[in-house]
C-alpha positions in Angstrom: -3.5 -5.7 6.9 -6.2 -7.5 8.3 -7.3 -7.5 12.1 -8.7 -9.5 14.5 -10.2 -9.8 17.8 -10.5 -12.3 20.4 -12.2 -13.0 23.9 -11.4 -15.9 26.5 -14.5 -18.0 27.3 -16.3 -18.0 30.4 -19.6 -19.8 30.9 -20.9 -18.9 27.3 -20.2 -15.4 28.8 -17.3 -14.2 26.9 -15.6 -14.6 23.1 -12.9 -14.0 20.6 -12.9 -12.3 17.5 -10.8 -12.9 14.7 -9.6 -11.4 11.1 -8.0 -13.4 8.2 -7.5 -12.4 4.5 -7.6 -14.5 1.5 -4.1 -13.7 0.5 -2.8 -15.2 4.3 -1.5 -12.1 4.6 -0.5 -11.3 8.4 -3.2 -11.0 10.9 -3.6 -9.2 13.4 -5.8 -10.1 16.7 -6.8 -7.4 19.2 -7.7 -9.5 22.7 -11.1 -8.4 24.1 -11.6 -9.2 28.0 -15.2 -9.1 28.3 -18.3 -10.0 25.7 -18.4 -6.7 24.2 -22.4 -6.1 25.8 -22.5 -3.0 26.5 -23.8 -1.5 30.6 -25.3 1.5 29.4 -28.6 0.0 29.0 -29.5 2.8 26.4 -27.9 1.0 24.1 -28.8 -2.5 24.7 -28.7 -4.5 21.9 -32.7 -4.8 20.6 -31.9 -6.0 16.7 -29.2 -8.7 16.3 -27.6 -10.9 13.6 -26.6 -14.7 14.9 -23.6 -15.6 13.6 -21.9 -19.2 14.1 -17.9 -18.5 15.2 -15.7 -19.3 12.6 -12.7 -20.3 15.0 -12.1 -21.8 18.2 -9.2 -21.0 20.0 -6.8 -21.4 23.0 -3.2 -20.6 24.5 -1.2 -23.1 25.0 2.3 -23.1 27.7 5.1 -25.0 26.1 7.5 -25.7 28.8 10.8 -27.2 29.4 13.0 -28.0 32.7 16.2 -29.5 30.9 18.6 -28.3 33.8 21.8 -27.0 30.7 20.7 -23.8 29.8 21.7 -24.2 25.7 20.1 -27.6 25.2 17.1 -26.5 27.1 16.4 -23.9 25.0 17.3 -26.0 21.8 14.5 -28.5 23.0 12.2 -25.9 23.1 13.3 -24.4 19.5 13.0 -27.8 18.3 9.3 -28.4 19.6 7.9 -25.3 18.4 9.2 -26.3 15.0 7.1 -29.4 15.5 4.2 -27.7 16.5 4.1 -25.6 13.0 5.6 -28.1 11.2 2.3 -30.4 12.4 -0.2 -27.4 12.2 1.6 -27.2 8.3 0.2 -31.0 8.3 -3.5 -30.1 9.5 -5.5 -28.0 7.5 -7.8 -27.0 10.1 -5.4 -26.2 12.5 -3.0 -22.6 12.8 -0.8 -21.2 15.3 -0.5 -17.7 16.7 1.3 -15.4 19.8 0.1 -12.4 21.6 -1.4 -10.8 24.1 -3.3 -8.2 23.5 -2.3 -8.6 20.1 -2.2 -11.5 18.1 0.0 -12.3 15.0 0.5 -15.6 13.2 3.4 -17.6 14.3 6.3 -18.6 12.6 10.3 -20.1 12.6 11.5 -16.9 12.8 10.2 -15.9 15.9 11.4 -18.9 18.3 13.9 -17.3 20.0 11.5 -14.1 21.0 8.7 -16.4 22.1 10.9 -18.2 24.4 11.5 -17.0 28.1 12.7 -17.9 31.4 9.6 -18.9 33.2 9.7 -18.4 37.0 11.1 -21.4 38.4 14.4 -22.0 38.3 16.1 -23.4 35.6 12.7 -23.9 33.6 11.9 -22.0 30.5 8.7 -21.7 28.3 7.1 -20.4 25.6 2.9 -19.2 25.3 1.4 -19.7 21.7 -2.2 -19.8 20.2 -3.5 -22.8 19.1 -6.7 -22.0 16.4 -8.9 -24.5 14.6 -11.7 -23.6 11.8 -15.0 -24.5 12.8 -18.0 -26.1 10.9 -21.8 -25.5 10.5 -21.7 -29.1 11.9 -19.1 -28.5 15.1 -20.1 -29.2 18.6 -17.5 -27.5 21.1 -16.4 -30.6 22.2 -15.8 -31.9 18.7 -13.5 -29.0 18.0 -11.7 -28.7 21.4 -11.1 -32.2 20.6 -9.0 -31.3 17.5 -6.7 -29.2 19.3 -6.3 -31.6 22.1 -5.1 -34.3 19.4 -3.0 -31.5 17.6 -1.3 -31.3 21.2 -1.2 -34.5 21.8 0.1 -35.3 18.4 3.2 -32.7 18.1 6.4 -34.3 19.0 8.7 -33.2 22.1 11.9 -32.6 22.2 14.0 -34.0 25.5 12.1 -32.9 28.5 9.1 -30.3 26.8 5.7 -30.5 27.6 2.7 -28.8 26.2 0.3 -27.8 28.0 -3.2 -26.5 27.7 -4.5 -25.1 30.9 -6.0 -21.7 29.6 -9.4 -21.0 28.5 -11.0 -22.0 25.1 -11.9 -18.5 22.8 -14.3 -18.1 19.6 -13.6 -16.3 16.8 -15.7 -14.9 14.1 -13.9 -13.5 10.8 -14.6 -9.6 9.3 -17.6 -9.1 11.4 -17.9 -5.9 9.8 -18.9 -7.8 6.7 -22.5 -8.2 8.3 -22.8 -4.2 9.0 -25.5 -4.0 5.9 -27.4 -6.9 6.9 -27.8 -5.5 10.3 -28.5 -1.9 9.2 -31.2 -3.5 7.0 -32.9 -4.9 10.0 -32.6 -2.3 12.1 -34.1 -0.4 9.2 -36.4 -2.5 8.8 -37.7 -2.8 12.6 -37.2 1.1 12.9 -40.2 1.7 10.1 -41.9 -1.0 11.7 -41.9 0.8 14.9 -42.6 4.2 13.3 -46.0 2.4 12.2 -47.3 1.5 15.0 -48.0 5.4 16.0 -49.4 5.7 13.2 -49.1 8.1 9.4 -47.3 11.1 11.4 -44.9 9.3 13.0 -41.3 8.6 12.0 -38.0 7.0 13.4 -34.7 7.8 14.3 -32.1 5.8 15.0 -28.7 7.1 16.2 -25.3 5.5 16.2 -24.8 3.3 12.9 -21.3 5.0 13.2 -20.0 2.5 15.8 -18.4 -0.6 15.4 -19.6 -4.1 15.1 -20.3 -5.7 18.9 -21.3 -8.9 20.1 -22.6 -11.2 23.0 -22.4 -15.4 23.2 -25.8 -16.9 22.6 -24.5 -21.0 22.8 -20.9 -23.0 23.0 -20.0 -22.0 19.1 -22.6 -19.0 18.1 -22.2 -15.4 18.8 -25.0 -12.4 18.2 -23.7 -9.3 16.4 -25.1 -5.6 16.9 -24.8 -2.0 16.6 -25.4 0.0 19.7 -28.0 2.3 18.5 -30.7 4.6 19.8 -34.2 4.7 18.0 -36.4 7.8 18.8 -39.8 7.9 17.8 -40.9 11.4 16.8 -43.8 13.3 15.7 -43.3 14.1 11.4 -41.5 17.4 11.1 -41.0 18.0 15.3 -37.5 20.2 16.2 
């Protein structure tokens, strides 16, 4: 099963992660609510892999006020099946729900997305609008895309969607660039080893912990490991 994770966007502050598989199996997405930059400042992040997000992605509310209880909730069946019927139709479009957890979405699951909303006689339904993202994006380009997708979907009766939530990035496996970053930091550990000369060597502690990140720019992200390098004298305790 593959896993993924994602972050709302804030000022280039903040990001989303997510997993896919090449089989399309089902994905999970764990939701993230900050940029994964860690406060303990002895593990800054010092070496760091850019990485351009492979997704951009948002929540959107898909609401409907039909006053007759049945046939309001039909016109909200019926427009969700537009919406993956039309995300069916655009290849770089895909649809998802969750909260902490995302999960692909799919005809089978109308009925459990669908809830009263607080005002009366109104009832609505939250899912996650995704689209791929180029080496030749810009984020307007791609929030674009989902706008039209929106825009695009037919509505049954009285539904609206509506996209008032914040737009995410996602970045597929980033586990997959664990041994390009533990080359690096290899790499910049010897380097600082060297500066102190023959009888010095490095240390660096924590290549057990998992993949984290920061926003550098609209689409691009900077993975690291939080590590701590020691410089130490050959064969000290």
């Amino acid at each position: 099963m593959s896993r993924s994770v994602m972050v709302p966007i804030a000022a280039w502050a903040l990001f989303c992660i997510t997993v896919a598989s090449s089989a399309q199996e089902q994905v999970e997405t764990v939701v993230v609510t900050g940029s994964r930059l860690r406060e303990d400042a002895e593990y800054n992040p010092h070496v760091t892999v850019p990485a351009r997000a492979d997704h951009l992605v948002t929540k959107v509310r898909v609401v409907c006020d039909t006053r007759d209880p049945e046939r309001r909730k039909e016109e909200l069946r019926q427009t969700l099946r537009n919406m993956i019927a039309e995300a069916g139709r655009v290849k770089s479009i895909s649809l998802g729900v969750g909260d902490d957890v995302l999960v692909p979405f799919s005809s089978d699951m109308l009925d459990k997305v669908i809830e009263p909303d607080a005002k009366p006689e109104t009832s609505d339904a939250y899912i996650v609008v995704r689209t791929e993202l180029s080496k030749e994006d810009s984020f307007d380009g791609a929030t674009g895309r989902i706008k039209k997708f929106i825009a695009e979907t037919a509505k049954a009766g009285r539904t609206e969607i509506l996209n008032d939530k914040s737009f995410n990035l996602g970045i597929m496996i980033p586990e997959r660039y664990r041994a390009k970053l533990i080359a690096k930091i290899a790499a910049d550990a010897k380097e600082t080893a060297a500066q102190f000369g023959p009888n010095f060597e490095a240390c660096a502690e924590g290549m057990q912990h998992t993949i984290e990140w920061y926003q550098t720019g609209p689409l691009d992200l900077a993975l690291y490991l939080p590590y701590k390098l020691t410089i130490t004298p050959r064969g000290a305790p």
